[in-house]
C-alpha angles and dihedrals in degrees: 000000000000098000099026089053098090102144087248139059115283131225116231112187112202127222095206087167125135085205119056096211086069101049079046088056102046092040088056096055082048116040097091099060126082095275108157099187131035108200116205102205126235095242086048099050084038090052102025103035121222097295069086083079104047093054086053085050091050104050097037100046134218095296100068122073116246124202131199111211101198092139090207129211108183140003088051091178088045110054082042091071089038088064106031099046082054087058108260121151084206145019136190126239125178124271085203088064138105106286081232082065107052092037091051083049091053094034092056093037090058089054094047093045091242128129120245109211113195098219101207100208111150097011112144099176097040095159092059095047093051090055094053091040086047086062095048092057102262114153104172130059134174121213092208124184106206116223092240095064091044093058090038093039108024083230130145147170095264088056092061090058107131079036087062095041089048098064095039081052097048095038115040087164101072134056118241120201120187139214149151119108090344103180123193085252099060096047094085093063092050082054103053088044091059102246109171100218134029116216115195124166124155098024085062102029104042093036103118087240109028091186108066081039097061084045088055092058097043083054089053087051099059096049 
Protein backbone atom coordinates (compact mmCIF):
# COMPACT_ATOMS: atom_id res chain seq x y z
CA UNK A 1 0.00 0.00 0.00
CA UNK A 2 3.08 1.80 -0.08
CA UNK A 3 2.27 3.99 -2.75
CA UNK A 4 -1.40 4.00 -2.41
CA UNK A 5 -0.93 5.05 1.85
CA UNK A 6 -0.96 9.34 1.39
CA UNK A 7 -2.78 10.43 4.45
CA UNK A 8 -5.92 11.61 1.92
CA UNK A 9 -8.17 10.17 -0.55
CA UNK A 10 -6.80 9.60 -3.57
CA UNK A 11 -8.19 10.39 -7.32
CA UNK A 12 -8.14 7.50 -9.76
CA UNK A 13 -9.11 8.63 -13.38
CA UNK A 14 -10.38 5.68 -15.50
CA UNK A 15 -9.49 4.87 -19.49
CA UNK A 16 -12.36 3.16 -20.07
CA UNK A 17 -11.49 3.40 -24.00
CA UNK A 18 -11.75 0.64 -26.41
CA UNK A 19 -8.76 2.83 -28.68
CA UNK A 20 -5.52 3.76 -27.05
CA UNK A 21 -4.98 6.99 -29.08
CA UNK A 22 -7.53 8.17 -27.43
CA UNK A 23 -6.56 7.25 -23.75
CA UNK A 24 -3.16 8.76 -25.05
CA UNK A 25 -5.06 11.94 -25.94
CA UNK A 26 -6.94 12.49 -23.10
CA UNK A 27 -3.73 11.39 -20.59
CA UNK A 28 -1.68 14.02 -22.29
CA UNK A 29 -4.14 16.96 -21.59
CA UNK A 30 -4.03 15.50 -18.06
CA UNK A 31 -0.70 14.32 -16.86
CA UNK A 32 0.35 17.41 -15.36
CA UNK A 33 -2.10 17.73 -13.10
CA UNK A 34 -2.22 15.89 -9.39
CA UNK A 35 -3.61 12.90 -10.60
CA UNK A 36 -2.71 9.97 -8.02
CA UNK A 37 -4.19 6.65 -10.27
CA UNK A 38 -4.23 6.03 -13.70
CA UNK A 39 -6.59 3.68 -14.32
CA UNK A 40 -6.11 1.54 -17.59
CA UNK A 41 -9.59 0.49 -18.34
CA UNK A 42 -10.83 -3.23 -18.80
CA UNK A 43 -12.13 -2.69 -22.88
CA UNK A 44 -8.97 -1.12 -23.44
CA UNK A 45 -6.72 -3.80 -21.89
CA UNK A 46 -9.30 -6.30 -23.56
CA UNK A 47 -8.85 -4.39 -27.21
CA UNK A 48 -5.70 -2.99 -26.92
CA UNK A 49 -3.65 -5.80 -24.72
CA UNK A 50 -1.57 -4.85 -22.18
CA UNK A 51 0.86 -3.08 -24.28
CA UNK A 52 -2.08 -0.76 -23.31
CA UNK A 53 -0.24 -0.55 -20.13
CA UNK A 54 2.99 0.01 -21.07
CA UNK A 55 2.08 3.10 -23.20
CA UNK A 56 0.10 4.53 -19.69
CA UNK A 57 3.49 3.66 -17.87
CA UNK A 58 5.30 5.45 -20.31
CA UNK A 59 3.40 8.98 -20.53
CA UNK A 60 2.62 9.27 -17.04
CA UNK A 61 6.32 8.27 -15.38
CA UNK A 62 7.31 6.49 -12.66
CA UNK A 63 5.65 8.93 -10.04
CA UNK A 64 2.06 8.30 -10.75
CA UNK A 65 0.39 5.18 -9.75
CA UNK A 66 -0.81 2.94 -12.64
CA UNK A 67 -3.68 0.23 -12.32
CA UNK A 68 -4.42 -2.41 -14.27
CA UNK A 69 -8.14 -3.08 -14.24
CA UNK A 70 -8.23 -6.68 -15.53
CA UNK A 71 -10.75 -7.56 -13.17
CA UNK A 72 -9.55 -11.03 -13.23
CA UNK A 73 -11.54 -14.32 -12.75
CA UNK A 74 -9.31 -16.91 -12.88
CA UNK A 75 -5.21 -17.57 -13.26
CA UNK A 76 -4.66 -14.80 -10.08
CA UNK A 77 -0.74 -15.36 -10.20
CA UNK A 78 -0.93 -15.10 -13.63
CA UNK A 79 -2.59 -12.03 -14.51
CA UNK A 80 -0.30 -10.62 -11.54
CA UNK A 81 3.05 -11.03 -13.84
CA UNK A 82 0.85 -9.84 -17.09
CA UNK A 83 0.40 -6.63 -15.47
CA UNK A 84 3.03 -6.15 -13.70
CA UNK A 85 5.67 -7.15 -16.28
CA UNK A 86 3.78 -4.46 -18.42
CA UNK A 87 4.56 -2.03 -15.71
CA UNK A 88 1.31 -1.59 -13.45
CA UNK A 89 1.64 -0.64 -9.43
CA UNK A 90 -1.84 -2.40 -9.17
CA UNK A 91 -3.89 -4.45 -10.61
CA UNK A 92 -8.11 -5.67 -9.99
CA UNK A 93 -9.35 -9.22 -9.27
CA UNK A 94 -13.15 -10.24 -8.64
CA UNK A 95 -14.54 -10.25 -5.71
CA UNK A 96 -17.12 -12.83 -7.30
CA UNK A 97 -14.23 -15.22 -7.76
CA UNK A 98 -12.84 -18.51 -6.12
CA UNK A 99 -11.32 -17.48 -2.94
CA UNK A 100 -7.76 -19.84 -4.68
CA UNK A 101 -7.88 -17.19 -7.16
CA UNK A 102 -7.88 -14.11 -5.41
CA UNK A 103 -5.41 -15.45 -2.72
CA UNK A 104 -2.88 -16.73 -5.59
CA UNK A 105 -3.42 -12.89 -7.07
CA UNK A 106 -2.45 -11.33 -3.53
CA UNK A 107 0.00 -13.92 -2.74
CA UNK A 108 2.03 -13.25 -6.10
CA UNK A 109 1.46 -9.52 -5.96
CA UNK A 110 3.21 -9.42 -2.30
CA UNK A 111 6.38 -11.21 -3.85
CA UNK A 112 6.52 -8.87 -6.92
CA UNK A 113 5.95 -5.46 -4.60
CA UNK A 114 2.52 -4.63 -6.55
CA UNK A 115 -1.54 -3.75 -4.78
CA UNK A 116 -4.58 -6.27 -5.41
CA UNK A 117 -7.78 -4.32 -5.42
CA UNK A 118 -11.08 -6.66 -5.06
CA UNK A 119 -13.08 -5.00 -7.21
CA UNK A 120 -16.96 -5.98 -5.59
CA UNK A 121 -19.17 -5.73 -8.86
CA UNK A 122 -21.99 -8.01 -8.70
CA UNK A 123 -21.69 -8.81 -5.43
CA UNK A 124 -25.20 -9.28 -3.70
CA UNK A 125 -24.01 -10.36 -0.28
CA UNK A 126 -20.92 -7.80 -0.01
CA UNK A 127 -20.66 -7.96 4.03
CA UNK A 128 -20.15 -11.30 3.98
CA UNK A 129 -17.69 -11.22 1.38
CA UNK A 130 -15.71 -8.65 3.10
CA UNK A 131 -15.56 -10.68 5.92
CA UNK A 132 -14.19 -13.78 3.95
CA UNK A 133 -11.73 -11.36 1.68
CA UNK A 134 -10.75 -9.72 4.97
CA UNK A 135 -9.28 -13.39 6.05
CA UNK A 136 -7.33 -13.99 2.69
CA UNK A 137 -5.25 -10.66 3.14
CA UNK A 138 -7.07 -8.35 1.04
CA UNK A 139 -6.79 -4.99 2.02
CA UNK A 140 -8.48 -2.99 -0.87
CA UNK A 141 -11.75 -3.17 -2.15
CA UNK A 142 -13.53 -1.37 -4.50
CA UNK A 143 -17.47 -0.81 -4.13
CA UNK A 144 -17.96 -0.53 -8.04
CA UNK A 145 -21.23 0.26 -9.67
CA UNK A 146 -21.06 -1.30 -13.23
CA UNK A 147 -22.49 0.98 -16.18
CA UNK A 148 -24.82 -1.36 -17.00
CA UNK A 149 -26.70 -1.16 -13.71
CA UNK A 150 -26.49 2.88 -13.76
CA UNK A 151 -28.41 3.12 -17.35
CA UNK A 152 -30.94 -0.07 -16.21
CA UNK A 153 -31.20 1.15 -12.73
CA UNK A 154 -30.53 4.74 -12.74
CA UNK A 155 -28.17 3.85 -10.01
CA UNK A 156 -25.23 5.13 -9.24
CA UNK A 157 -22.37 5.30 -6.73
CA UNK A 158 -23.59 8.29 -5.09
CA UNK A 159 -26.87 6.49 -4.49
CA UNK A 160 -25.00 3.61 -2.24
CA UNK A 161 -23.78 6.16 0.04
CA UNK A 162 -24.59 5.01 3.57
CA UNK A 163 -23.78 1.67 1.91
CA UNK A 164 -20.51 2.94 1.36
CA UNK A 165 -20.19 4.64 4.83
CA UNK A 166 -21.33 1.73 6.29
CA UNK A 167 -18.45 -0.55 5.27
CA UNK A 168 -15.77 2.03 5.85
CA UNK A 169 -17.51 2.22 9.21
CA UNK A 170 -17.67 -1.86 9.96
CA UNK A 171 -13.96 -2.62 8.37
CA UNK A 172 -11.07 0.16 9.22
CA UNK A 173 -8.93 -2.02 8.28
CA UNK A 174 -9.48 -2.05 4.70
CA UNK A 175 -9.45 0.82 1.78
CA UNK A 176 -12.58 1.40 -0.14
CA UNK A 177 -12.45 2.90 -3.22
CA UNK A 178 -15.43 3.78 -4.88
CA UNK A 179 -16.92 4.02 -8.75
CA UNK A 180 -19.51 3.89 -10.82
CA UNK A 181 -20.92 7.49 -12.57
CA UNK A 182 -18.79 9.70 -9.80
CA UNK A 183 -19.60 13.25 -10.75
CA UNK A 184 -17.56 16.46 -9.33
CA UNK A 185 -20.74 17.13 -7.27
CA UNK A 186 -20.83 14.05 -5.38
CA UNK A 187 -16.80 14.07 -4.30
CA UNK A 188 -17.31 16.00 -1.64
CA UNK A 189 -19.65 13.26 0.21
CA UNK A 190 -16.98 10.36 -0.36
CA UNK A 191 -14.80 12.72 1.25
CA UNK A 192 -16.55 13.51 4.29
CA UNK A 193 -17.29 9.52 4.73
CA UNK A 194 -13.90 8.86 4.77
CA UNK A 195 -13.33 6.42 0.83
CA UNK A 196 -9.82 6.00 0.24
CA UNK A 197 -9.75 6.34 -3.26
CA UNK A 198 -12.07 8.35 -5.93
CA UNK A 199 -12.58 6.65 -9.19
CA UNK A 200 -13.99 8.94 -12.00
CA UNK A 201 -14.01 8.06 -15.52
CA UNK A 202 -16.57 9.51 -18.16
CA UNK A 203 -17.38 12.46 -16.44
CA UNK A 204 -13.86 13.30 -16.83
CA UNK A 205 -12.93 11.40 -20.24
CA UNK A 206 -15.65 12.01 -22.31
CA UNK A 207 -16.14 15.49 -20.93
CA UNK A 208 -15.56 17.97 -24.29
CA UNK A 209 -12.73 19.55 -22.40
CA UNK A 210 -11.24 16.93 -19.91
CA UNK A 211 -9.32 19.13 -18.64
CA UNK A 212 -11.37 21.60 -16.96
CA UNK A 213 -13.18 18.70 -16.07
CA UNK A 214 -10.36 16.94 -14.15
CA UNK A 215 -9.76 20.64 -12.45
CA UNK A 216 -13.17 20.63 -11.51
CA UNK A 217 -12.71 17.16 -9.35
CA UNK A 218 -9.45 18.03 -7.73
CA UNK A 219 -11.32 21.02 -6.68
CA UNK A 220 -14.04 18.77 -5.27
CA UNK A 221 -11.52 17.06 -3.59
CA UNK A 222 -10.01 20.13 -1.42
CA UNK A 223 -13.16 21.28 -0.15
Amino acid sequence: MDKLAQGRPLLQVALDFTKLTDAVRVVNVLRDLPIDIYEVGTPLIKSEGVRSIEVIRALVGDERVVLADMKTADTGALEVDLAYNSGADVVTVLASADDEVISAAVQRASEVGIEVVVDTIGVTNLFERLNSLRKIGVNIVNIHTGIDVQKKRMMTAANRLSLIKKVIDSFNDIYVAVSGGIKAINVPEFVRIGVSIIVVGSAITKSEDPRSSAIEVINSMRK
